[in-house]
N, C-alpha and C positions, 0 to 999 in steps of 0.2 A: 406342582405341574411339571410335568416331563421336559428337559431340552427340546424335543422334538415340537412339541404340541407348541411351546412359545413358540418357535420359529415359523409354526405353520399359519400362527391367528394373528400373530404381530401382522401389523400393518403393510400390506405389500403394494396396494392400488391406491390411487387419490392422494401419489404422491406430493400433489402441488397443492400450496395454497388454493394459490390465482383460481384454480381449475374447480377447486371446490366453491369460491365466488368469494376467496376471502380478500381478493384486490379490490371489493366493491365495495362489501358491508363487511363492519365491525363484528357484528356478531358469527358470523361466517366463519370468521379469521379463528375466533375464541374457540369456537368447536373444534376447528381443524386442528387447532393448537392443543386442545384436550385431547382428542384422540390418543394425539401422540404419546401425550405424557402418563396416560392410562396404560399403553402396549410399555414403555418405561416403568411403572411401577408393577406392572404384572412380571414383567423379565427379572424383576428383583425380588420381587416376592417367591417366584421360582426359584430363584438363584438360593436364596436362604433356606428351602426347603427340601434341595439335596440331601441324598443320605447318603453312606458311605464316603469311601476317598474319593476325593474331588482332582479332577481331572481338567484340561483346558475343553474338552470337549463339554463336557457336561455342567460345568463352573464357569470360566470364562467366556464358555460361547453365551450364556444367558448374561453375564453382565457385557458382554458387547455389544447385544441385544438393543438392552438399556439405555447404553451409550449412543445409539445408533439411531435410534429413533428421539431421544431427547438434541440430537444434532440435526436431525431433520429438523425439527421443531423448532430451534434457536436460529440456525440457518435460514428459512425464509423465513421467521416472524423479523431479523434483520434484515434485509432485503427490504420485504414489505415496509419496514419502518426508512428505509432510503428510499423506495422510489415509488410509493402507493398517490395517487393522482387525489386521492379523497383525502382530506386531513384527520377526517375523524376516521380514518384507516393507518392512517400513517400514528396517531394520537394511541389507538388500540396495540398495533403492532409494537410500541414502546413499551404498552405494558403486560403485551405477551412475551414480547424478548425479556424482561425483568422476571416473569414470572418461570419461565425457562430456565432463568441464572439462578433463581433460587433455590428449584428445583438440584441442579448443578453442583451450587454449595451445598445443600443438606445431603446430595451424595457423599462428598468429598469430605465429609464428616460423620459417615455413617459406618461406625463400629462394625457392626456386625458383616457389614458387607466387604469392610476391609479385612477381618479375620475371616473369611472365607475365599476372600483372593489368597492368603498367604498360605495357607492349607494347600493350593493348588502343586500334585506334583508335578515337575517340570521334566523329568526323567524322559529321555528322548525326543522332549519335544524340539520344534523349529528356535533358530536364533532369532527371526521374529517374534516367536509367541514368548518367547523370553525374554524380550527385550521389552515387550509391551506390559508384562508382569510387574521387570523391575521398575519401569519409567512410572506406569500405575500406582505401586506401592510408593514409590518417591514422594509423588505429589500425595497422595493422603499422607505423608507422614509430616510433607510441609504445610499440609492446610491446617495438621492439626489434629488428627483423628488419635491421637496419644494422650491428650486432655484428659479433663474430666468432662460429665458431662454439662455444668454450668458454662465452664470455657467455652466447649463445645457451642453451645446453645451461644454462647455471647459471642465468638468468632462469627457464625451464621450469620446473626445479626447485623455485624459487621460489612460482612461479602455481601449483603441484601441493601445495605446502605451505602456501599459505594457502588453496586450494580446500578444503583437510581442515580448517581450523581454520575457516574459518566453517562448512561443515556440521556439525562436531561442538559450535561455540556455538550452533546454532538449535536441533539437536536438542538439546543439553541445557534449554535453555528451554520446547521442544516437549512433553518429557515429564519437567520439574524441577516438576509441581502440585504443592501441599500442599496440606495442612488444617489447618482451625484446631476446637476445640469454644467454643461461647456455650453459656451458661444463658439459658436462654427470658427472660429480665429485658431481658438484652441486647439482645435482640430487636426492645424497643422502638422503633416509629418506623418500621419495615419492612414494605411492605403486606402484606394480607391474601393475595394469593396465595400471596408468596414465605414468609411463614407458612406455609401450605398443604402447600408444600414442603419443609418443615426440620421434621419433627417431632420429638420429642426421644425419645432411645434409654433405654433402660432403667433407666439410672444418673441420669435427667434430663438429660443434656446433646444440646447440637445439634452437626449436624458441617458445615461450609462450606465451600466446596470455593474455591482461588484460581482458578476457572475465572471468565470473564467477568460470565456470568449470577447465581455467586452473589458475586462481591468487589464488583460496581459501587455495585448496591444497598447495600451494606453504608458504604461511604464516601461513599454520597452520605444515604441516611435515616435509619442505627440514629444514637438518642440517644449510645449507651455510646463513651465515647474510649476505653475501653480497648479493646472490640473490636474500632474503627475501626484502632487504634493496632497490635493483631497481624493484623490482616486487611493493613493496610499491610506490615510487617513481611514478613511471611510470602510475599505477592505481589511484595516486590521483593528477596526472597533466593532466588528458588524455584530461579536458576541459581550460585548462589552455595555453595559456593568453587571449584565446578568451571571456570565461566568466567571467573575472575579472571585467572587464571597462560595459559587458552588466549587470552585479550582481546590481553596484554603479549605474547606470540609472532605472532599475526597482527599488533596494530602496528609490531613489528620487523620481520617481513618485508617488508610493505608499503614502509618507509621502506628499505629495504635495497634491494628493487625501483628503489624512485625515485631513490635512488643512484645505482645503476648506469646508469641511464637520462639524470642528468644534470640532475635536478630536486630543487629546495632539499628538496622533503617531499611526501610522499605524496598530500596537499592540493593541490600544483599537478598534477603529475600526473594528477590524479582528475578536476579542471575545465578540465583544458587543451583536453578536444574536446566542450563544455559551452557552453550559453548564455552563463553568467556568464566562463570564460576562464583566472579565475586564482583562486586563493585571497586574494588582496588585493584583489578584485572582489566576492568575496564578504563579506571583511569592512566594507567601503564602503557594502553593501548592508543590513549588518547596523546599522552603527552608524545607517544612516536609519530602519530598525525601532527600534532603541532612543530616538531624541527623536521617534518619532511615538506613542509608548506610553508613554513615560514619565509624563507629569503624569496619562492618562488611569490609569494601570495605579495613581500613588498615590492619587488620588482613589477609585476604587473599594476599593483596600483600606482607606481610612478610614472607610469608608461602611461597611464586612462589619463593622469591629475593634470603633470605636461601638454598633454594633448588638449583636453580642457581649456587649460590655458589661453592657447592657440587660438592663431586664426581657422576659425570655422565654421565655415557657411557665412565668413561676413560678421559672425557673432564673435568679437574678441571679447576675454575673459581673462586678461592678464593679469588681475587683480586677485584673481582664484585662490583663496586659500584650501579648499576642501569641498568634495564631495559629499553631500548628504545622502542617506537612506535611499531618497525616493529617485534617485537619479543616477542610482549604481549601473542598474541596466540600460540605459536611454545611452550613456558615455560609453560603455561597452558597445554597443550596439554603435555609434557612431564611429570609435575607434576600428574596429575591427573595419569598418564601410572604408574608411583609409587606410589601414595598415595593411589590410587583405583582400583588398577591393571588391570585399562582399559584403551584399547588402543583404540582409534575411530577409526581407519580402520579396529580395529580384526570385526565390525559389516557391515560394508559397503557389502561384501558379503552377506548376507541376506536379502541387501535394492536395490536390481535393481527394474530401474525405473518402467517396466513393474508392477513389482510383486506392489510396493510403487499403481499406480496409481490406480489398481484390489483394494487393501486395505481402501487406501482412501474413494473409491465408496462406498466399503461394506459398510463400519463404519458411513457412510454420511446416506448412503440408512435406515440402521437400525435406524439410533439416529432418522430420521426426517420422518420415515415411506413413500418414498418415493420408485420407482425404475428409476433407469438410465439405458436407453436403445438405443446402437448405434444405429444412425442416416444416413443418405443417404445424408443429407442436404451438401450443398454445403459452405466450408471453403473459407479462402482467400489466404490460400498455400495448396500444396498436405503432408505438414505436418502436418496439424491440422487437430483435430477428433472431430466429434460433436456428443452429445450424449440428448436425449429429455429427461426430468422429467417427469415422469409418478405417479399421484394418481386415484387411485377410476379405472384404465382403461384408462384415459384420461389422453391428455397433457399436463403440466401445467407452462414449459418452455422449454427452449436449453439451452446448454451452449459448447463453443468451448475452447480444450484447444492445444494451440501453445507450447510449454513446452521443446521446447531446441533452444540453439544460430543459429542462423546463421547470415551470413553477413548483413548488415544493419538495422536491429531488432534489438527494445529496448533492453536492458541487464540487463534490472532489474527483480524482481517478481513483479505480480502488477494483480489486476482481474479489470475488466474493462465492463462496461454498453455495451450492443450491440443494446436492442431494451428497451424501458421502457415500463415495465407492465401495461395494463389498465383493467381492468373488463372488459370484453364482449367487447372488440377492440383489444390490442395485447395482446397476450400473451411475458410474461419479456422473455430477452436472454441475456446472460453474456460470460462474455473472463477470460480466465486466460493467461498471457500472462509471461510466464517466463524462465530459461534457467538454467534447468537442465540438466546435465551430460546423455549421450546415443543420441537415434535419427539416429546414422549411423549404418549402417550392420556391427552387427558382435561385436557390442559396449551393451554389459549389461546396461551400466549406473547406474554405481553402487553409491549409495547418500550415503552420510553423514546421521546420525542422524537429524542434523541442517536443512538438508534437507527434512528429513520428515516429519518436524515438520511445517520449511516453507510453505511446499505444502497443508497441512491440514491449516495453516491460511487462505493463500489464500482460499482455498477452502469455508472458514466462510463466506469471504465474498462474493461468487458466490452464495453460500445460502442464505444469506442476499437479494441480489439481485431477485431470484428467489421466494422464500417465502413473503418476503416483494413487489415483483409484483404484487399482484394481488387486488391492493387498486383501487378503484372509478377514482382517479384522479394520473392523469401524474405528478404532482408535487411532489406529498408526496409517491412517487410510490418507492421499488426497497429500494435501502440505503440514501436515502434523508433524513436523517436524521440529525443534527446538525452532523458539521463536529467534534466534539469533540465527537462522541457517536459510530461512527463511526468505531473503531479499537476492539472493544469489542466483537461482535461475532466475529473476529477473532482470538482474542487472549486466547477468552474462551475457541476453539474447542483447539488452539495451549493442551492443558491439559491432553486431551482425549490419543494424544499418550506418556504418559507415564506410560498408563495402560499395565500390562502383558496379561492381555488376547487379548485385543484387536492387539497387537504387535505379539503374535502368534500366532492372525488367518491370518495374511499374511507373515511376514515375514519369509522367507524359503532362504537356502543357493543356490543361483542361479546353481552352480554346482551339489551340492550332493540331496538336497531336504531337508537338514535338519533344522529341526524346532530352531530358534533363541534360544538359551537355557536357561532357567530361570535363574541360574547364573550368565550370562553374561548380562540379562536385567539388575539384579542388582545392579550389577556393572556401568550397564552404568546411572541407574538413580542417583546414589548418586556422581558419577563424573557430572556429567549434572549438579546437583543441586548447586556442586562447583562453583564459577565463578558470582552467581545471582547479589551481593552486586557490583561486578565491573561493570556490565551489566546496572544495574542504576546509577553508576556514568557516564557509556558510554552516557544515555539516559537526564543525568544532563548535559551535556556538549553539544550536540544536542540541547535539546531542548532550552539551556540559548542562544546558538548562534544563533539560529531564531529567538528566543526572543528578545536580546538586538538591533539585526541587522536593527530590526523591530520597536524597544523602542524609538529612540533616530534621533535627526536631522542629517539625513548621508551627509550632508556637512563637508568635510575635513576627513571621514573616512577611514581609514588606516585597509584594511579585513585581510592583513596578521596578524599584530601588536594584530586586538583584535580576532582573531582565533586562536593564538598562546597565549596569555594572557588566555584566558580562560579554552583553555584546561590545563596548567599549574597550573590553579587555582582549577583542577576537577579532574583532573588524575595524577595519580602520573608515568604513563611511560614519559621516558624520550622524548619529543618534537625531534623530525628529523627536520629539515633547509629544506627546498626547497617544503615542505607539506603547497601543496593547493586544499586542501580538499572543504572550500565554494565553487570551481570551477564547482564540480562536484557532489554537494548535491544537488541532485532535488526537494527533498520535500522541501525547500525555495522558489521555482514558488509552487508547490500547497498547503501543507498547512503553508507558507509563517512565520508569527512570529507563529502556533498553534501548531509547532512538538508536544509541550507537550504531545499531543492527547496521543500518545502511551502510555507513562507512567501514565496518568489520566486512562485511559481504561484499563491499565493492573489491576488497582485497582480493578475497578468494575469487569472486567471479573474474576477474582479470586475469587469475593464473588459470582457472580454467581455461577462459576463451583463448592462451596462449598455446592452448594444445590443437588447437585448427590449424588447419595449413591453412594461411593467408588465400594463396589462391585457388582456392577450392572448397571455399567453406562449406558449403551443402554437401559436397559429394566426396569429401574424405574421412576416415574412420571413425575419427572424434565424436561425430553425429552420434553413431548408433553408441558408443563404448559411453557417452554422458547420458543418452535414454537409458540404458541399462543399467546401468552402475550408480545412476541419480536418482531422475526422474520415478522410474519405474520402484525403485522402493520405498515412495514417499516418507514414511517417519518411520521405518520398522525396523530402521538403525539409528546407531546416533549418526550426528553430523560430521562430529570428529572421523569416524570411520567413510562416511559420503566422501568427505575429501581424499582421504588417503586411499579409499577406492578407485578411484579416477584417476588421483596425480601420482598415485602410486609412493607418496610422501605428504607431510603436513604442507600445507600451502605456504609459498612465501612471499616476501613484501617486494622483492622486483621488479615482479610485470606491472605492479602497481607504479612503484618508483618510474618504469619508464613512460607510463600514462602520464603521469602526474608531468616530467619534464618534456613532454614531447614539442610542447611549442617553444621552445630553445635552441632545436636543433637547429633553425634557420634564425637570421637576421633579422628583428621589427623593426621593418621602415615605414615610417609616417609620409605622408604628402606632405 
């Protein structure tokens, strides 16, 4: 079948799930997910039936095709399996995204179709479309397509059986909530709204859900350790003991995988087509994270354990040997209230969700010369609101955001692919999928700072998505980008809200109207700044536990023994007995041994944001020269080159270093 003719019959309409009814009924879902994977086998079955010399136009346009539509396909059958209202939708959509991944591996092992990628002449073509060539060949040569064909067939097997075992750890995490009951005593210390919200049932007691909006508050304000202590508890067994024994079979197969393949452990494997390269790059990388946060991370904790100590509130504790787990944040949270005379709830009033999302927009809209304008387009709940990207007059994506809990909805923040960007085929569409506080009548949703700070990362990477949509080819479309490069526009924007101006062009007192007060921003930024050196130890402890999880032959591994060993060796709060946290960590199914990403990315995004001029973040050149030179290429370069495109040199570890010390520069005085 001709180039042409695939591009004409491939699927262009009935882009969405939802829209074909697959948000309602399971069988809906299945069809629409067949379609796809039918315009996918037809583009391949084209592809191989090319004659003559093979060209990008005539060769690769058909397997990006392929790629293009089995992305649709994967992309919302995820979604639908995060946020489907129906469970026997949500039940389906797990084993349409599994049957999508299968699909995915039996590409990434198909002979024939990889020797007609390599046939392709490249002679004049784009550094994009050559970049996408070699990055394509890379990965089939990692997945294995050099085999024989039993390896072949027995790899498959493999990617088919750890695709099911991390869909069945996320969903067990997805819908593992509990509850806990407090007596109104408990309570103490918890503002006045989230009171509002917990009234107490019949017998006297209140009921708390491990969902986001009500555990955070709980470990960061209620006085009661005991409560913190089952709110802890409860929120890190909630996938526990179900993903214990599935955790131990995905890390065996994974290392089983990298075996065969020829790789010490799963961990090189995973970085070998990765910024960083190898798993021994990564640990290099780590141990310079540990002596740049070591003296800063003990000095802070002497400074919380002291205070502790102390008189406060009436509550002496001079007997205090140590801080446990469950009360890292609650001590922080009261240190900062005397050392910086800020309290995190005095700002929550000026951050309802409304006002946060109107801000967001603006700040988005201005930095990237963009307009967001609500949409009519049809969601896959009557809670989500979708809004179109507008340049020049014209469209130039969607994006939906779902942005508070409900029953069987993912619980985490997370922005997510809907449609991948093609030049003159689709226009990109993105999800933000998260659960913040409001969404019922009559409920402000009043956020945390932390919160809105969240919501702007997320947000990075909807733009990512968006911006970086609009490349030639479905592969290198959207944030496809090495998954180590990946966390950087959003932890770059994360930056943007610690500016005063921008904080009070929205921020207004939900009640009175009054403008967020410059005092109190100041306050809250040099409290905020308190804490960074623990935050990297947090992010050392993370990431060595994906790491090592990943490093090493998991025959005979004991996840309690070395999840407790490690963090013992990284944090200095005191370990709680009955925390099982690997239960319930999901980025070990996606980025598997590469958590690093974060703290790699926080590096680079910090040197970027050092190229703004402070005072004029939106409207100095930086803006547009990081849309262009970033954004706008999403993966059609490497990373390495994204960087050195921007900073015009490799990124360095300074602007980091001064993040990391910046609450030093002044004096901590306690009351």
């Amino acid at each position: 079948m001709p180039a042409a003719t695939v591009r004409a019959t491939a699927i262009t309409e009935d882009l969405h799930a939802w829209e074909a009814g697959g948000a309602a009924s399971a069988e809906a879902l299945t069809a629409w997910v067949s379609a796809r994977i039918a315009a996918h086998e037809a583009a391949l079955a084209a592809l191989l039936a090319v004659e003559g010399p093979r060209t990008p136009e005539n060769s690769l346009r058909l397997y990006d095709v392929a790629v293009e539509q089995l992305s649709l396909a994967g992309a919302q059958a995820g979604v639908l399996n995060s946020v489907a209202a129906d469970k026997a939708v949500r039940d389906q959509a797990q084993m349409e995204a599994q049957r999508v991944a299968m699909a995915a591996s039996a590409l990434s092992l198909n002979r024939a179709v990889y020797e007609a990628l390599t046939a392709i002449h490249l002679d004049g073509a784009s550094p994009a479309t050559k970049h996408y060539v070699e990055r394509t060949l890379l990965g089939y040569r990692l997945a294995g397509v050099d085999k024989d064909q039993a390896t072949r067939d027995h790899l498959q097997a493999l990617h088919e059986k750890a695709t099911r075992l991390s869909l069945e750890f996320a969903r067990n995490i997805q819908e593992g909530g509990k509850t806990i009951e407090a007596t109104p005593d408990e309570l103490d210390g918890l503002p006045a709204d989230y009171l509002a919200r917990h009234q107490p049932n019949a017998e006297g007691r209140v009921t708390l859900s491990t969902d986001q909006p009500d555990m955070q508050p709980v470990m960061t304000f209620a006085a009661s350790a005991a409560l913190r202590e089952r709110m802890f508890l409860a929120y890190n067994t909630r996938a526990y003991p179900a993903n214990q024994q599935i955790l131990l079979d995905l890390l065996a197969t994974r290392q089983e995988i990298a075996a065969i393949l020829g790789f010490r452990s799963w961990a090189d494997l995973a970085t070998a087509d990765q910024m960083m390269g190898s798993a021994a790059n990564v640990r290099t990388f780590l141990a310079r994270l540990d002596e740049a946060s070591r003296e800063g991370a003990r000095r802070e904790h002497e400074l919380i354990l002291n205070f502790a100590r102390g008189d406060f509130a009436g509550r002496q504790q001079p007997g205090l040997e140590a801080i446990d787990i469950t009360s890292r944040g609650y001590w922080y949270e009261q240190f900062r209230r005397s050392a910086f005379d800020f309290d995190s709830q005095s700002v929550r009033p000026y951050f309802p969700y409304a006002q946060v999302e109107a801000g967001v927009l603006q700040t988005a809209a201005r930095l990237f010369k963009v307009e967001f304008r609500p949409s009519s387009a049809q969601g896959w709940d009557p809670a989500v609101t979708v809004f179109e990207v507008v340049e020049g007059g014209s469209a130039v994506g969607r994006f939906y955001l779902d942005m508070h809990p409900r029953e069987g909805k993912d619980k985490w923040f997370s922005a997510a692919p809907v449609v991948t960007g093609v030049r003159g085929r689709y226009l990109p569409e993105a999800a933000l999928i998260c659960n913040f506080p409001g969404g019922a009548a009559g409920d402000p949703g009043l956020l945390q700072y932390s919160d809105v700070v969240t919501f702007f990362h997320e947000f990075g990477h909807l733009m990512h998505a968006i911006l970086g949509g609009q490349t030639e080819w479905a592969g290198v479309s959207g944030f496809a980008t090495e998954g180590d490069f990946i966390e950087v526009p959003s932890q770059m924007l994360e930056e943007f809200f610690r500016d005063e101006k921008l904080l009070q062009s929205f921020a207004r007192h939900y009640q009175t109207g009054e403008t967020l007060p410059s005092k109190l921003i100041q306050d809250l930024k040099r409290a905020s700044a308190f804490g960074r050196a623990d935050w990297v130890r947090a992010q050392l402890y993370y990431t060595t536990l994906s790491l090592d999880l990943h490093d090493q032959d998991p025959a005979g591994l004991d996840l309690d023994a070395t999840t407790k060993r490690l963090y013992q060796s990284l944090q200095p709060w005191t370990w709680l007995e009955g925390n099982r946290m690997y239960a319930s960590f999901g980025h070990l199914t996606g980025y598997s041994s590469n958590y690093y990403t974060y703290a790699f990315d926080k590096v680079i995004a910090l040197d970027f944001f050092a190229q703004f001029d402070s005072a004029d973040l939106l409207g100095c050149d930086a803006g547009a020269r990081y849309r262009k030179a970033v954004l706008e290429q999403g993966g059609s370069k490497p990373g390495r080159e994204l960087v050195r495109d921007f900073l015009g040199r490799d990124e360095e570890f300074a602007a980091f270093s001064t993040w990391l010390n910046e609450e030093f520069e002044g004096e901590v005085v306690t009351a």
